[in-house]
C-alpha positions as CSV (number, residue, x, y, z in Angstrom):
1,X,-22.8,31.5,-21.8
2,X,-24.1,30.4,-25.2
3,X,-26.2,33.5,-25.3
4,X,-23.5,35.8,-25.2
5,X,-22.1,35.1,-28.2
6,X,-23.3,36.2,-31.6
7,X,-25.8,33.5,-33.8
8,X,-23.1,33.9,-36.2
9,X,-20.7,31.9,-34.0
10,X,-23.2,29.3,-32.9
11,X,-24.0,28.5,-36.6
12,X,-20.1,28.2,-37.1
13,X,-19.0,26.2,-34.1
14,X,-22.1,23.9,-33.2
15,X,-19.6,21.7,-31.2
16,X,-18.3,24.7,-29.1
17,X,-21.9,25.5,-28.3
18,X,-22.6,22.4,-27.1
19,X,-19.6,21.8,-24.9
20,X,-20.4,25.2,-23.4
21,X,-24.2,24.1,-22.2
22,X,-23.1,20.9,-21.2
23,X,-23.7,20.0,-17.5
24,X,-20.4,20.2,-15.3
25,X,-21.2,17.9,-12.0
26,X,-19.0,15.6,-13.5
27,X,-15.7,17.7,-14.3
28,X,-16.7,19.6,-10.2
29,X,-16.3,15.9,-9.2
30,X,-13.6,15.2,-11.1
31,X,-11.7,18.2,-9.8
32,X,-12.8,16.6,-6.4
33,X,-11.4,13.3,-7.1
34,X,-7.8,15.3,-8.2
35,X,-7.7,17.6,-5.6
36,X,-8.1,14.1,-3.0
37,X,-5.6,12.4,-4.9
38,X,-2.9,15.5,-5.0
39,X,-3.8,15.9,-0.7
40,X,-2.7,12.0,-0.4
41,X,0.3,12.6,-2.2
42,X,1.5,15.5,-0.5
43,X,0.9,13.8,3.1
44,X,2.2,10.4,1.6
45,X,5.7,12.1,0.8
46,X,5.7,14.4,3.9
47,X,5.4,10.7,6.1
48,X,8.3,9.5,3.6
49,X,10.9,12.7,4.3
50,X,10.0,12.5,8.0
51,X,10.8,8.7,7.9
52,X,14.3,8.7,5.9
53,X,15.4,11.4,8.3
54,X,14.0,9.5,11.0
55,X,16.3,6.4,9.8
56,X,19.5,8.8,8.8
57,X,19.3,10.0,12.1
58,X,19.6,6.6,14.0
59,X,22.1,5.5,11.1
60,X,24.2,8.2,12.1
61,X,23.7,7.4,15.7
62,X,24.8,3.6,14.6
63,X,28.2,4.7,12.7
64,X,29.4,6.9,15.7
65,X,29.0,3.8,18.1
66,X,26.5,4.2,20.3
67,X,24.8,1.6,21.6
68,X,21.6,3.1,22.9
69,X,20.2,5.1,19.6
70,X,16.7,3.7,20.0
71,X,16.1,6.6,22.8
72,X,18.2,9.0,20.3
73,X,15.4,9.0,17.1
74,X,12.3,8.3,19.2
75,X,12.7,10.5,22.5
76,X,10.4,9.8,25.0
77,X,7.5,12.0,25.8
């Protein structure tokens, strides 16, 4: 990438040319690492929403006196 650019610049910006023929294994596994992380988040608050509707659901159940609301948020299968 270096080489496309004129000598000019590479005499003028020694730290941009060195950034740019750097290896990048470590910011691919770094990307990795975030992409993981941002996955586990997304499944952690889809288990969450499911779980609070879960419990409003039985709650509900509760406040409009039924007694048998265990059957009512986990049907059987």
């Amino acid at each position: 990438m270096a080489q496309d650019r004129p000598e000019e610049f590479n005499r003028l910006y020694p730290r941009e040319r060195a950034e740019a023929e750097e290896d990048f294994e470590p910011r691919g596994l770094a990307n990795v690492v975030v992409l993981l992380a941002a996955i586990a988040l997304v499944l952690i608050g889809y288990w969450l929403f499911n779980a609070l509707g879960h419990s409003r659901r039985f709650q509900r159940c509760l406040d409009s006196g039924h007694i048998n609301c265990v059957d009512f948020v986990n049907p059987a299968k």
